[in-house]
N, C-alpha and C positions, 0 to 999 in steps of 0.2 A: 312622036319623038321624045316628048316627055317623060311620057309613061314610059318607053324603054329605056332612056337615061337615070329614071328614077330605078326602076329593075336592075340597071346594071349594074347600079350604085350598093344597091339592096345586095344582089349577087357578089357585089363587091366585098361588103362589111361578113355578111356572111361567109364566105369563103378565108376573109381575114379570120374571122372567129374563131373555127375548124382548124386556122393552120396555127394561132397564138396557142387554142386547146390542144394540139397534140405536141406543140414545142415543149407547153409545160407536164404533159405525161411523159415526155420524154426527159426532159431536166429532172423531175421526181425521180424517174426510173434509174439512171443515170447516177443523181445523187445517192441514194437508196445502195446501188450496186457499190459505189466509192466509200460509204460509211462499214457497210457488210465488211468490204477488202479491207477497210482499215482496222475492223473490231479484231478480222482476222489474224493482221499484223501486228497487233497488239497487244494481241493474245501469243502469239509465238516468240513475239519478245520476250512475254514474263515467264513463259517456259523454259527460253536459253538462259535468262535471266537465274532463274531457280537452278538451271543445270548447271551453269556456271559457279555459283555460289557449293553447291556440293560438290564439283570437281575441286574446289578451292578449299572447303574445310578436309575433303578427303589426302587432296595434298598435304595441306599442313599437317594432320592426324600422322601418316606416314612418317613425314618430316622428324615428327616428336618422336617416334618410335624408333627411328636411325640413331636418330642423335642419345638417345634413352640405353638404346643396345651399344654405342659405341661407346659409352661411358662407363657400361658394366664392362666391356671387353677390357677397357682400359684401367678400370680399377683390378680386374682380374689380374691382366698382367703384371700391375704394380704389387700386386698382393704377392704373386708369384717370383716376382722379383727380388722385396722383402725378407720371401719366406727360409 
């Protein structure tokens, strides 16, 4: 009865061993997967980031160009008005 107390004890730690070892292959894997998702995320950030920034200078550039043409328009007609 000893000897199988002690075995079961044995079987016991062992079987702990196997189950703590695949808890932390699994936490690794897990984590692993969580950093991947996040490089991903972090990465598409600074590409909206970047699209953002060029939809914003392409606006303003526009912007300048309205306002640029509206002011030849306006010196035109004053010219014409003048004339």
């Amino acid at each position: 009865t000893r000897a199988k107390a002690a075995q079961a004890a044995a079987d016991f730690e062992t079987n702990l061993a196997k189950r703590r070892e695949q808890s932390e292959r699994d936490l690794a894997s897990r984590q692993a997967k969580a950093e991947k998702r996040l490089a991903e995320i972090e990465h598409r950030a600074e590409q909206l980031r970047l699209e953002a920034e060029k939809l914003r200078t392409d606006a303003e550039r526009r912007a300048r160009q309205t306002v640029e043409t509206a002011q030849r328009q306006a010196e035109d007609i004053v010219a014409d008005a003048n004339a």
